[in-house]
C-alpha positions in Angstrom: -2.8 12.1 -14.2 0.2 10.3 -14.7 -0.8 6.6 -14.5 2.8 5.2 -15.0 4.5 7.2 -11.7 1.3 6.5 -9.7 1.6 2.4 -10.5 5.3 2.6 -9.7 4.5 4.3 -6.4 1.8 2.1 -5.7 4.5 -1.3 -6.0 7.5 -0.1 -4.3 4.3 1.0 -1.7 2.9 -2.8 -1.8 6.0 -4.7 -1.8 6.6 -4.1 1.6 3.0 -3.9 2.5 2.4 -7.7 1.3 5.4 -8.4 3.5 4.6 -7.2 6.5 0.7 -8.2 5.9 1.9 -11.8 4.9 3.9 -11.7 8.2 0.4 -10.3 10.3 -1.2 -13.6 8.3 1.1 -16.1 9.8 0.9 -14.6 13.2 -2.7 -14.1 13.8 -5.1 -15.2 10.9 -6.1 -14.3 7.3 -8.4 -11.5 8.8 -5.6 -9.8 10.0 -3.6 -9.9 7.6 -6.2 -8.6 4.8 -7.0 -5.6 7.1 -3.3 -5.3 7.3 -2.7 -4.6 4.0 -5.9 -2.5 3.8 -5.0 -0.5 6.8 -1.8 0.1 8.5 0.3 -1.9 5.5 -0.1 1.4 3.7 2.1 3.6 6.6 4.4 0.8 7.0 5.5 0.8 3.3 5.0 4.5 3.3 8.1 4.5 6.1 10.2 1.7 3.8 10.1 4.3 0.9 11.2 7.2 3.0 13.9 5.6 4.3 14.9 3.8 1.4 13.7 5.8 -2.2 13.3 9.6 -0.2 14.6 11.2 -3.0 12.4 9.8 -5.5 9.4 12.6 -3.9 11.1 15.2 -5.8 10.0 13.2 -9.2 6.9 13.1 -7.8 6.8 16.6 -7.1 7.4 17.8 -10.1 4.4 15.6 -11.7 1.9 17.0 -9.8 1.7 14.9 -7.1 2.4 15.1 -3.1 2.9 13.1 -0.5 -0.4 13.1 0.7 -2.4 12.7 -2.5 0.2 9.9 -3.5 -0.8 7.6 0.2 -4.7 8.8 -0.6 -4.5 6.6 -3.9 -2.8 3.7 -2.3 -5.0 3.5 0.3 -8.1 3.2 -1.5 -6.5 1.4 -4.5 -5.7 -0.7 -1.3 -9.7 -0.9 -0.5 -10.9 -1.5 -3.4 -8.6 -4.8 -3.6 -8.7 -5.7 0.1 -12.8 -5.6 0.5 -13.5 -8.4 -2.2 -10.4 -10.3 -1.0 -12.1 -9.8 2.9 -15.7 -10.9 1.9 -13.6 -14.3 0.2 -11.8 -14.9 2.8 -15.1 -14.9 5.0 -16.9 -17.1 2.7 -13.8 -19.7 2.8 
């Protein structure tokens, strides 16, 4: 598993997934915006990059990886940093 093309998916992925969840935070509440960025964020920055890196999936293609497997990492890489941050938040 390439860790390198995986953790450059998973920023271009976040940067506009902490925008739009930072956005959700300001609107609503906290809450919100940590199941933003757990949730929905994911397809959100998922569209970004299609529209704005689309031919960067062929680099991905050719490691191994598809477009599917790619979002199923950053979703739960998304979990497993957006359940501790929750359970804060609820404590604060």
């Amino acid at each position: 598993m390439n860790v390198r093309a995986i953790w450059s998916y998973y920023i271009d992925i976040n940067i506009v997934n902490l925008i739009f969840s930072i956005f959700i935070m300001h609107l609503f509440n906290r809450y919100w915006g940590i199941f933003m960025f757990c949730s929905l964020g994911v397809f959100v920055g998922r569209f970004a990059f299609k529209y704005f890196k689309n031919n960067e999936y062929n680099l991905y293609y050719n490691l191994g990886f598809n477009k599917l497997k790619l979002l199923k990492i950053v979703w739960i890489l998304n979990l497993i940093v957006g359940i501790p941050l929750l359970i804060i938040a609820l404590f604060i």
